[in-house]
N, C-alpha and C positions, 0 to 999 in steps of 0.2 A: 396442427399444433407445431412451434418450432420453439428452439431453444437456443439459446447462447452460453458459449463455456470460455470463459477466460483465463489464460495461465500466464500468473507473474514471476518472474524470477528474480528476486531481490537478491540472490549471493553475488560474491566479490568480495568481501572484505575482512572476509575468514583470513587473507593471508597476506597482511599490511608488513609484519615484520619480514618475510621470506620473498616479498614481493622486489624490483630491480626502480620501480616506479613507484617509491611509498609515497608520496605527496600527492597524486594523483589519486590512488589507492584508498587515503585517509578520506579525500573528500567525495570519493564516493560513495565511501561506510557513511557518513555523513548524512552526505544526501537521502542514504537510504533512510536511515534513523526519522530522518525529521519527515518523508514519505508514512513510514510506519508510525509515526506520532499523530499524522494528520489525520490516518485512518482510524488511530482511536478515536482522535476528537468528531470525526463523523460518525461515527458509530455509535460514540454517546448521545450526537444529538439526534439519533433517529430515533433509539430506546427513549429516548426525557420526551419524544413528541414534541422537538423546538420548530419553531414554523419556518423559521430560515436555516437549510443546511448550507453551509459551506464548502463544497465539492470543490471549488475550481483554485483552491487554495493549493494542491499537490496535484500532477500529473497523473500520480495512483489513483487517488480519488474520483479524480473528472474520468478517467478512462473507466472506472466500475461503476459509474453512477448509475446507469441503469441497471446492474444487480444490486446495488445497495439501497436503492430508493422505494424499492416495492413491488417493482412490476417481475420480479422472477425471482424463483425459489434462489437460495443462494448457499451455499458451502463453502466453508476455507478451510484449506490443510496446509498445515503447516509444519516442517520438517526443520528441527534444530539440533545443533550439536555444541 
């Protein structure tokens, strides 16, 4: 039996206004956002049972494909403030 365990770190952009590089900063809250949107919209279409998911649309997605697709148990935690 073996297994695979993935850890994402999406923080950074808790701190856009105190940051010295906010333009930078903005667009990586960004990037994140539209990372964690794609993840819903996979998410959905594996619950609706769509026949084509779209994984390779965000770099999150393609990199969890194989915990999100089926072939391994899967858990997310999620720590927000």
């Amino acid at each position: 039996m073996s297994g695979k365990l993935n850890i994402v770190d999406l923080a950074g952009s808790e701190k856009v206004g105190r940051s010295e590089n906010e333009a930078n900063t903005k667009k990586e809250g960004n990037l994140i956002n539209q990372s964690l949107s794609q993840l819903q919209l996979v998410v959905k279409q594996i619950t609706t049972k769509k026949e084509h998911v779209s994984y390779r649309d965000s770099l999150l997605t393609e990199f969890l494909c194989d915990s999100l697709n089926g072939n391994f148990m899967t858990s997310v935690l999620v720590t927000a403030s």
